[in-house]
C-alpha positions in Angstrom: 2.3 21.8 23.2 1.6 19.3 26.1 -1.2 17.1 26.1 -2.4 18.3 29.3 -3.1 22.1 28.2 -6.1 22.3 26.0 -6.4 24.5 22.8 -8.9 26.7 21.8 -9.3 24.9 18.3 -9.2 20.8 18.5 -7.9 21.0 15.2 -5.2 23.1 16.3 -4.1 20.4 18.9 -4.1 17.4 16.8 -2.1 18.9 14.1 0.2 20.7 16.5 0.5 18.1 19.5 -0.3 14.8 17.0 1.8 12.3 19.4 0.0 14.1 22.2 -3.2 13.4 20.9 -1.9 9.5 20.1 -0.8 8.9 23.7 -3.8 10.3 24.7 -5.7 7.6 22.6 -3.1 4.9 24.1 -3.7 5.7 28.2 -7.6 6.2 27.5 -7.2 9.7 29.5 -10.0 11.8 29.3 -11.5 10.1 26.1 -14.9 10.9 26.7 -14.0 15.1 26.8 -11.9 14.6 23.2 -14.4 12.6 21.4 -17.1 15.4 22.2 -15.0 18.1 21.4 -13.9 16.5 18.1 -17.7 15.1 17.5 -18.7 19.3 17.9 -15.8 20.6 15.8 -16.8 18.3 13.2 -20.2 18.4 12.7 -20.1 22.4 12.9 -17.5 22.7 10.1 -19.3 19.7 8.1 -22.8 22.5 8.4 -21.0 25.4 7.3 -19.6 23.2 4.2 -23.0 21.7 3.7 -24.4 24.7 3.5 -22.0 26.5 0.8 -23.3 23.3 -0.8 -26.8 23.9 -1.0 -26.4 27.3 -1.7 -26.0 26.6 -5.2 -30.1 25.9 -5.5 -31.9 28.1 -3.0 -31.3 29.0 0.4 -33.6 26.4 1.5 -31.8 23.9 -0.1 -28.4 24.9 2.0 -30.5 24.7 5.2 -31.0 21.0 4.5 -27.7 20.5 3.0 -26.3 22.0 5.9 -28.0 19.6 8.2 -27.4 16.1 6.2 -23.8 16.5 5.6 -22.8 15.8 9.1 -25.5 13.3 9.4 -23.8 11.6 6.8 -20.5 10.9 8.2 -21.9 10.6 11.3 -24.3 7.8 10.2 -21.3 6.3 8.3 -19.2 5.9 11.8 -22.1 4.5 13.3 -22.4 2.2 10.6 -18.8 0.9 9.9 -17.3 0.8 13.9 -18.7 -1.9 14.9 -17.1 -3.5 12.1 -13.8 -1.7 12.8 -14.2 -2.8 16.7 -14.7 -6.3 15.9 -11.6 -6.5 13.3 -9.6 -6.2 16.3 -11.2 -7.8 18.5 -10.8 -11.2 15.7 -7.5 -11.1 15.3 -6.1 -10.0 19.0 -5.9 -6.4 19.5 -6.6 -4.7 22.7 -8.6 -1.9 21.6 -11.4 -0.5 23.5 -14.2 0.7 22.0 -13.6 4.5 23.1 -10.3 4.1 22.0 -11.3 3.4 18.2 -14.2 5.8 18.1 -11.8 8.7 19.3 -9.4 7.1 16.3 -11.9 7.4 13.9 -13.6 10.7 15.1 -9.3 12.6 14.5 -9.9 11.2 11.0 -13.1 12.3 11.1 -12.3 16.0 12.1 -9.3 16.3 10.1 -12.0 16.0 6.9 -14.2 18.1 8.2 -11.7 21.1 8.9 -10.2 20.6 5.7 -13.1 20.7 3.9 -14.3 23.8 5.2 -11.3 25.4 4.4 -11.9 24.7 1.1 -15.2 26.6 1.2 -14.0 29.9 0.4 -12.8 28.5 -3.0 -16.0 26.7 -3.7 -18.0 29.8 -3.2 -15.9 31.5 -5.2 -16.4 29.5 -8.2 -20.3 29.1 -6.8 -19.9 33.0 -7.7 -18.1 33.3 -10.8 -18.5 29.8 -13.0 -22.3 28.8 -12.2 -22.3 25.7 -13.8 -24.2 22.6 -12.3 -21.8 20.0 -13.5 -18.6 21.6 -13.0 -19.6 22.8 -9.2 -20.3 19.6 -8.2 -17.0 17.9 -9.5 -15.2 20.3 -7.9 -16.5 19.7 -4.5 -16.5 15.8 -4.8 -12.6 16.4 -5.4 -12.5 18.2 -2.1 -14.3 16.4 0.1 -12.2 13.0 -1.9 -9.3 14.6 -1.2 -10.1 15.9 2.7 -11.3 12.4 3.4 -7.6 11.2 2.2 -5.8 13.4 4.1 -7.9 12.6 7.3 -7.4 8.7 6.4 -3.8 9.2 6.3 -3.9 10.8 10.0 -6.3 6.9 11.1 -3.5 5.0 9.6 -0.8 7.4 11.3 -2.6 6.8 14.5 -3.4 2.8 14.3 1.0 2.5 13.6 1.4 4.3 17.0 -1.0 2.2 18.4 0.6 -1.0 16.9 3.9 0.4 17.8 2.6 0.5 21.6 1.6 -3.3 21.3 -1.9 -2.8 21.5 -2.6 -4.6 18.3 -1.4 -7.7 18.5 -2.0 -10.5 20.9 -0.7 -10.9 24.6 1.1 -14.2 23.4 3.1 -12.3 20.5 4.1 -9.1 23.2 5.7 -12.1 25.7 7.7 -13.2 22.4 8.8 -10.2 21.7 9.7 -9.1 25.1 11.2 -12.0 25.7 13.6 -11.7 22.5 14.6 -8.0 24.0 18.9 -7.4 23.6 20.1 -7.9 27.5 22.7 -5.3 27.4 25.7 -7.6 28.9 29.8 -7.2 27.6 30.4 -10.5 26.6 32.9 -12.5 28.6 36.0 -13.3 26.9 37.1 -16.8 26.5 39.2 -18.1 29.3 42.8 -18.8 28.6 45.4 -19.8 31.7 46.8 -17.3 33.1 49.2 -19.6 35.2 53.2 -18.2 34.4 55.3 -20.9 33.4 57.7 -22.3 36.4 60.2 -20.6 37.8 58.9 -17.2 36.1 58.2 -14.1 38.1 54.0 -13.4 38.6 53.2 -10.6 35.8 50.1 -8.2 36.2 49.6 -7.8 32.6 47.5 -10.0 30.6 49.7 -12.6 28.6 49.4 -12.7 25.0 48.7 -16.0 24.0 49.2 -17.2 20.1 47.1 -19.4 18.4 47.4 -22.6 18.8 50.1 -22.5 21.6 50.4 -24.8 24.8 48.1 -23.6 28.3 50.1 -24.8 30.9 48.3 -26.4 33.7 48.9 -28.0 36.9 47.6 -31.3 38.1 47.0 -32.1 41.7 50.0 -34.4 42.4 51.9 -31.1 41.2 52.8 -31.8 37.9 52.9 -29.8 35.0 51.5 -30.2 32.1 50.6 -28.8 28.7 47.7 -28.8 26.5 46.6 -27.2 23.3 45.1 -24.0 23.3 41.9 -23.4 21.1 43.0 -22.2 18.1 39.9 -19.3 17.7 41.9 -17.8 20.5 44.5 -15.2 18.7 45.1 -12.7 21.4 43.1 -11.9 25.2 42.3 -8.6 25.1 45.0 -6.4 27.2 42.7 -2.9 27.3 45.2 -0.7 25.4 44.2 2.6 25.1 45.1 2.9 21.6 42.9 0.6 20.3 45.7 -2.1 19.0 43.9 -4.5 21.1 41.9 -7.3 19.4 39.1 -9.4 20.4 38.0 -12.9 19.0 36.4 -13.6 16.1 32.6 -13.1 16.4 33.1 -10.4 19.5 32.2 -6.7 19.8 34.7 -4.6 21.8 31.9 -2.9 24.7 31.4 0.4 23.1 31.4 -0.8 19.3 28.6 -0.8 17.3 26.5 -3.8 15.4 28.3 -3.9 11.7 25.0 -5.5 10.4 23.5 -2.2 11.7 20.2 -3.9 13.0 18.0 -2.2 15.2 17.7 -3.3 18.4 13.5 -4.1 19.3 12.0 -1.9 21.7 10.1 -3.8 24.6 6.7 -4.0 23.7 7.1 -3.7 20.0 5.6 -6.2 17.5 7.9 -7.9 15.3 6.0 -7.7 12.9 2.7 -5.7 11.4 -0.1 -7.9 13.1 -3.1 -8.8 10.6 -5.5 -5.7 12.1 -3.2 -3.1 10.3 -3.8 -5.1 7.0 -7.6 -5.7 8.0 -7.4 -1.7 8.2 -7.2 -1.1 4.8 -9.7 -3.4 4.1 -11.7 -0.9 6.4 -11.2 1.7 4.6 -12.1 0.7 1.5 -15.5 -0.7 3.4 -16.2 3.1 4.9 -15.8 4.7 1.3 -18.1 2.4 0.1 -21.0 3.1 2.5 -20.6 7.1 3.2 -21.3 7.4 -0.8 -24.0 5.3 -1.0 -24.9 6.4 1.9 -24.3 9.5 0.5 -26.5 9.3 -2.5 -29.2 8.3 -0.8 -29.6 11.3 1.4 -29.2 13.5 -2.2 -29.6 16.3 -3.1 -27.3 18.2 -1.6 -26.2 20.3 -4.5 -29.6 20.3 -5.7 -29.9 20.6 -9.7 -31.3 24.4 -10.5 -33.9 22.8 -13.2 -35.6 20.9 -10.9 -37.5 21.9 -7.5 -36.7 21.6 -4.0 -37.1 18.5 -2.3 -35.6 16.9 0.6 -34.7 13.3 -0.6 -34.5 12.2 -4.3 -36.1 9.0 -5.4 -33.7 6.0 -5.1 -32.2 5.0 -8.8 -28.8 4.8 -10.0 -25.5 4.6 -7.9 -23.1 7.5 -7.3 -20.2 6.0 -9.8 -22.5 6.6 -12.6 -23.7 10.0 -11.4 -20.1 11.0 -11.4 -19.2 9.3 -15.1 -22.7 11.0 -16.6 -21.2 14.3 -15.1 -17.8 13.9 -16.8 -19.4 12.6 -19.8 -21.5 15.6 -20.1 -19.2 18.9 -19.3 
C-alpha cells in the first residue's frame, strides 16, 4: 500500500504501510492531516474502551469513564512532549515539533486500537465473573500491555528516524558521509614492463617473481637492474579461470570483503546518538505521569459499594492500589 493512497481505517495504514507511514514522518508531508486523523481514531476507540469501563458501576459512570480515558492520554502527551521535543533538541537531533507529536500520536493510536479490541473480552467477563477486584486487574493488564505494544511501534519509528540521520548532529552526518566506501578497483602495484634487450615486445603481462631484478634504462642508455619489492609475487594477467593472483592485502574487483563488514550507508550514524538512549528514559517518564495522572482523574471503574462521583478524593498512589487489589482477591 503506497503512502499516497489513504485507508479507510488509520490503523489499518500504519500496520499495513508502517515504512509508509515513517517516511511520511521523515519528509514532514501532510503531517497536520495524519496527526488529526490519528488524534480522532484515538480518542474515539479510547471512549468506547472507557465506557465498557464504567459500565461496571452504572451507566452514568461509563458516560464519564468514557469521556476521561482519552483525556487522559491526551493530557499525558501534552504533558511529557515538550520534554520529549527538548531531549532532541539537547543533544542534536533535527526533529521538528510536528514530527514528534505525529511519532508519539502512532504510539498513541496503536494503544488505543488495541485496547478496544480487547473490549469484547472485558465485557465478557464484565458479564459472567462480576467481581470488582478481578475486573479491574484484568483491564490494567490490557491497557499495560496495549501501551507496550504501541511503545514498541515509538521506538520502531525513532530507529528509522535515526537511521535517516535525523538524530544526530550535522557535524557527526559530515563524518559519517565523509567516511562513505568510494567504490574504486584498486590499482595494482607498478612493476616494469620494459622486455629485457634484444627480446621481442610481448602483449601479455610478464610474470614477475618475488624478489627478482626490474630492469630499467637510464638516460645515457644504459641498462640497469634493481630489486623488485618482494610483496610483489605475481601482476595480475586476467585469466579467466581464476589462477590469477593479486597481492597480499588486495580484493580481485568482483570479490567480496572476508571480514564481511557492512559497508555505511550515506547518511547513517555510526553509532546510536544519545537521543535514542534519552528515549527510554522518556518512556519510563510517560508511564509515570499517565498513572498518576491516571489516578487522579479515578474512578473509572467505579467500586459498586460506593456512589457515583466524578473525581475521588486525592490519597494513596496507584502502585499501592494495584498491591491492595492483589493482596485482597
Amino acid at each position: 500500500m503506497s503512502g499516497d493512497v489513504p485507508s479507510p481505517l488509520v490503523i489499518e495504514r500504519i500496520l499495513r504501510d508502517r515504512e509508509g507511514i515513517w517516511q511520511q514522518i521523515v519528509a514532514e508531508r501532510d503531517l497536520n492531516a495524519l496527526t488529526g486523523r490519528m488524534l480522532a481514531s484515538s480518542a474515539i476507540a479510547l471512549a468506547c474502551y472507557g465506557a465498557v469501563l464504567g459500565f461496571f458501576h452504572s451507566p452514568l459512570m461509563a458516560l464519564t469513564s468514557a469521556l476521561k480515558l482519552p483525556l487522559l492520554f491526551l493530557v499525558t502527551l501534552a504533558i511529557c512532549l515538550p520534554t520529549l521535543y527538548l531531549f532532541n533538541l539537547v543533544f542534536g537531533a533535527r526533529l521538528s515539533v510536528r514530527q514528534s507529536l505525529a511519532l508519539v500520536m502512532v504510539a498513541i493510536t496503536v494503544t488505543a486500537m488495541l485496547a478496544v479490541a480487547f473490549a469484547p473480552i472485558s465485557l465478557f467477563f464484565l458479564i459472567t465473573a462480576p467481581d470488582y477486584g478481578f475486573f479491574k486487574l484484568l483491564n490494567v493488564a490490557i491497557l499495560t500491555l496495549s501501551a507496550l505494544v504501541g511503545l514498541r511501534f515509538l521506538t520502531s519509528g525513532m530507529q528509522v528516524l535515526n537511521d535517516h540521520g535525523l538524530l544526530a548532529p550535522d557535524t557527526a552526518r559530515a563524518q559519517t558521509n565523509a567516511q562513505a566506501p568510494v567504490s574504486a578497483v584498486p590499482a595494482v602495484p607498478a612493476v616494469s614492463d620494459v622486455p629485457p634487450v634484444g627480446a621481442a615486445p610481448s602483449a601479455e603481462p610478464v610474470a614477475v617473481p618475488a624478489g627478482a631484478a626490474a630492469v630499467e634504462s637510464t638516460a645515457n642508455g644504459a641498462v640497469t637492474t634493481a630489486p623488485a619489492p618482494t610483496h610483489v609475487a605475481q601482476q595480475w594477467s586476467g585469466q579467466p579461470d581464476g589462477s590469477s593472483s593479486f597481492p597480499p592485502g588486495m580484493l580481485h574487483p568482483g570479490q567480496q570483503r572476508p571480514w564481511g563488514e557492512r559497508p555505511i550507508r550515506p547518511g547513517q550514524p555510526t553509532q546510536r546518538p544519545a537521543s535514542m538512549n534519552l528515549l527510554y528514559i522518556w518512556i519510563l517518564l510517560f508511564g509515570f505521569v499517565g498513572t498518576q495522572l491516571g489516578w487522579t482523574l479515578r474512578p473509572f471503574f467505579g467500586d459498586p459499594g460506593q456512589d457515583f462521583s466524578f473525581f475521588r478524593s486525592i490519597d494513596g498512589n496507584f502502585y499501592a492500589e494495584i498491591l491492595r487489589t492483589i493482596a485482597h482477591l
